[in-house]
C-alpha positions in Angstrom: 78.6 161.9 141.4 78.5 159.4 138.9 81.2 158.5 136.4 80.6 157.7 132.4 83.0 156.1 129.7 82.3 157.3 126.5 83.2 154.0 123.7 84.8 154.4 120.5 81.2 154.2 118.9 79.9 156.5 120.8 82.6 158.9 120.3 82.2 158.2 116.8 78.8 159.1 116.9 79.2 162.5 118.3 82.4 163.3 116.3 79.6 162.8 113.2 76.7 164.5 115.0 79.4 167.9 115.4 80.5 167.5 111.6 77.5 167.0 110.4 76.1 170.2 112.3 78.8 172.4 110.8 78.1 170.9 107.1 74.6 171.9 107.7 76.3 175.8 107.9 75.8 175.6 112.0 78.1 177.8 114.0 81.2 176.1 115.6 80.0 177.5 119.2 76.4 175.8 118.5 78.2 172.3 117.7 80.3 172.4 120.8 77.2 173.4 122.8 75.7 170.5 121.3 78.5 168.3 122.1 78.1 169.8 125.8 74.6 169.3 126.2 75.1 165.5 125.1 78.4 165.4 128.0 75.6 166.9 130.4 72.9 163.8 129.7 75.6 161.9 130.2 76.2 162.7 133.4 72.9 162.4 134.5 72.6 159.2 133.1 76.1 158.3 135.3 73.9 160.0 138.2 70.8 158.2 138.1 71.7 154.9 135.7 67.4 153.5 135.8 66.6 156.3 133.7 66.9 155.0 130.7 64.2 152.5 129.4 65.4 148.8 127.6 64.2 148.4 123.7 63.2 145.5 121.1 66.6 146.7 119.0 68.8 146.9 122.2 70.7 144.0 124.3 68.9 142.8 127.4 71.8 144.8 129.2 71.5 147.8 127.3 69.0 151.2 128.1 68.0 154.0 126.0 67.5 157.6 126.5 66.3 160.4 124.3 67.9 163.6 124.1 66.5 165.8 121.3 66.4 164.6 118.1 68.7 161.5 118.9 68.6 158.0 121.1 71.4 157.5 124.0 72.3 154.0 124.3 74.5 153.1 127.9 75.0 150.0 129.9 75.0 150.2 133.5 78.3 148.4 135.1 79.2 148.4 138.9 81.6 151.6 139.3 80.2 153.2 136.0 77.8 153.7 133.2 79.1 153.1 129.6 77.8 155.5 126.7 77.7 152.7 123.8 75.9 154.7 120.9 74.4 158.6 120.3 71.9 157.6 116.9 69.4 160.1 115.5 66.5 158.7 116.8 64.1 158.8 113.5 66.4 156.9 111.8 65.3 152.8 111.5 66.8 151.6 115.0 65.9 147.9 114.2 67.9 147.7 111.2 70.8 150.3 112.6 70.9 147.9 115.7 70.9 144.6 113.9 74.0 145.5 112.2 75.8 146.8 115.5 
């Protein structure tokens, strides 16, 4: 089984995706189910690290994944695979990413 580290942006990221759900008048059981079906991608993603595909906006060293509405951006390193950013995914990723 693979193992992810979740970074402060990234935890960030989620922390907003959960408030923002509940300011939208969601259910505090939906927003943690949300938050769970994010910590489940990520462990596939820890699982099987090729998954995710490289992009323009991204780092040479960085993948992306989609999940839903949103974009999962990870690095792969030896022993792990870092979670770096969870964006909404129809958001403008160039300009997001150039700022990042």
């Amino acid at each position: 089984m693979g193992v992810y580290f979740i970074a402060d942006e990234a935890a960030a990221n989620l922390s907003e995706i959960w408030d923002g759900h509940i300011e939208r008048g969601g259910q505090i059981e939906n927003a943690n189910g949300l938050i769970a079906e994010f910590l489940e991608v990520f462990q596939n993603l820890a699982d099987f690290p090729d998954i995710g595909t490289p992009r323009t906006y991204l780092q040479a060293d960085q993948r992306a994944f989609p999940h839903d509405d949103y974009i999962i951006v990870y690095r792969r390193q030896p022993e792990r695979v870092d979670i770096l950013h969870v964006v909404y995914g129809r958001m403008d990723l160039d300009a997001y990413f150039s700022e990042v």
